[in-house]
N, C-alpha and C positions, 0 to 999 in steps of 0.2 A: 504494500500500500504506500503511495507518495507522503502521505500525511505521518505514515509511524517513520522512525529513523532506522528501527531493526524490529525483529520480530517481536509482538508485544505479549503477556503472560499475566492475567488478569487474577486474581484472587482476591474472594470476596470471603471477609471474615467478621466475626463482630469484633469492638472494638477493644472489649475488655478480655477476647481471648489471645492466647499468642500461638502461635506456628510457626513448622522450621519443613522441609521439603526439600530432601537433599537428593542429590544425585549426581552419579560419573558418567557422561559420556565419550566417545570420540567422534571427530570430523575433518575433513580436509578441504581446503579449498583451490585446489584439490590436493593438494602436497604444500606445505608439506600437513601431514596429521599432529593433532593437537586431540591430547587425553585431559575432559577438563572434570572435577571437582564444582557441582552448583549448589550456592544455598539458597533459597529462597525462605526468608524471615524477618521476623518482627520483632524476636528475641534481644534483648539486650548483647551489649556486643563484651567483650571479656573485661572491659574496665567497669561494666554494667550503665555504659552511657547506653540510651535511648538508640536504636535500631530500627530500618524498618529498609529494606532492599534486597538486594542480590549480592552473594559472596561469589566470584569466580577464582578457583586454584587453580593455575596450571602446573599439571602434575606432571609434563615435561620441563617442565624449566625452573628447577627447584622450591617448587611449589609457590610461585611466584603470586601475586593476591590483587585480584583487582577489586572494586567495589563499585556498585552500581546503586544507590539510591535510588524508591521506590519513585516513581512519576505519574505523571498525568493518571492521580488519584481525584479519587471519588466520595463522597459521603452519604448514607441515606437513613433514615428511621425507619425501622420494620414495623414498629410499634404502631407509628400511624400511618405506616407505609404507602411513607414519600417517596417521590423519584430521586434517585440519583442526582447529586448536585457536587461538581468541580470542586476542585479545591484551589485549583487555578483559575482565578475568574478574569483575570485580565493579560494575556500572555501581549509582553511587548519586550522577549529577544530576539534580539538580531546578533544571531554568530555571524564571527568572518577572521579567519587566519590567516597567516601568512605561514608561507615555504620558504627553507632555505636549507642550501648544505650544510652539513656538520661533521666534525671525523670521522664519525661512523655512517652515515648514509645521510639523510635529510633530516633536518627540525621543523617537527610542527605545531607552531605556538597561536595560542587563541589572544585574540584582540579584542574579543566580544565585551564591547562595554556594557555597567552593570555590576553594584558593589553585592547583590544579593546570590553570586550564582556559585553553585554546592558542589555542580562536577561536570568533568570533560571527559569526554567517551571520544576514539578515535577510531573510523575501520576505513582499515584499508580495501579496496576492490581492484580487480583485475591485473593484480601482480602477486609474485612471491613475496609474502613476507616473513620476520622472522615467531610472529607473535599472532594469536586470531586478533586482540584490538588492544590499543592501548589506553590509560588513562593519566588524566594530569592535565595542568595549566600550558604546558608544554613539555614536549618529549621527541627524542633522537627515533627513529626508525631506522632498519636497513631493508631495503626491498631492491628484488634481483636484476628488476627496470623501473623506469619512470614511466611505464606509458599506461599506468592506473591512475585512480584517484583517492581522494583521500575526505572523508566526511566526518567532521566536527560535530556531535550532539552536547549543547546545554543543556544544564538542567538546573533550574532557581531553586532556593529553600521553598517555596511555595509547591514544590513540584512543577512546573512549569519547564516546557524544551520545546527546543527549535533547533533544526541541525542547517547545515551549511555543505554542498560538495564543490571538491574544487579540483582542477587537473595536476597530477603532481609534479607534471613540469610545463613552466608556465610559457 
């Protein structure tokens, strides 16, 4: 779908329970394979700060940990069973990064103005890379060519995202 950034995974729970939905897959895109570790929960996280997203492991690459905050959340009362209602009521980002070389292959750093935003999700498409996606404000990639692209998802404290793609060489 144009409107999601990546595939979306909806979970509908009450508010005073908690849940954790773990699972190991593998996939390739096509090569190389990536064995990943998923959490999906709301579980306080090991300091017992507040939680509520995706834990990704990669379990080829020394269990490497990405984290994905939950988004484009939803609220509703069963009780007197309202509709569903955003938690994002006013989405107004605009991503937009820049590319540039770096020792190890290219840098890709978000410029997305904007002091409320929580995380940066990076996927690459149509090349080798060496990771399925990265995350961070900015980050080094190595990929086999440049003639992919490269897509920036925000994502506000609000839950709120907006992704951006761009050709990875300009």
């Amino acid at each position: 779908m144009e409107t999601d950034p990546f595939a979306i995974f909806n979970i509908e729970h009450f508010v005073c329970d908690t849940f954790k939905i773990d699972f190991i897959y593998r996939f390739g895109k096509p090569s190389p394979q990536f064995e990943m570790e998923v959490q999906y929960t709301n579980e306080p996280n090991v300091t017992g700060a507040p939680f509520n997203g995706a834990i990704f492991t990669n379990l080829e690459q020394n269990e490497k940990t990405s984290i994905v905050p939950a988004f484009d959340c939803s609220k509703r009362n069963l009780c007197t069973e309202s509709e569903f209602k955003n938690l994002c009521e006013e989405n107004t980002l605009k991503p937009d990064f820049t590319i540039t070389l770096s020792n190890i292959g290219l840098r890709l750093e978000s410029t997305t103005p904007g002091s409320d935003l929580r995380a940066w999700i990076w996927d690459i498409f149509e090349t080798v890379t060496s990771e399925p996606f990265y995350t961070g404000v900015k980050t080094d990639i190595q990929v086999e060519d440049t003639s992919g692209s490269a897509r920036l998802t925000v994502i506000s404290n609000r839950g709120c995202f907006a992704f951006k793609d761009k050709p990875l060489k300009g």
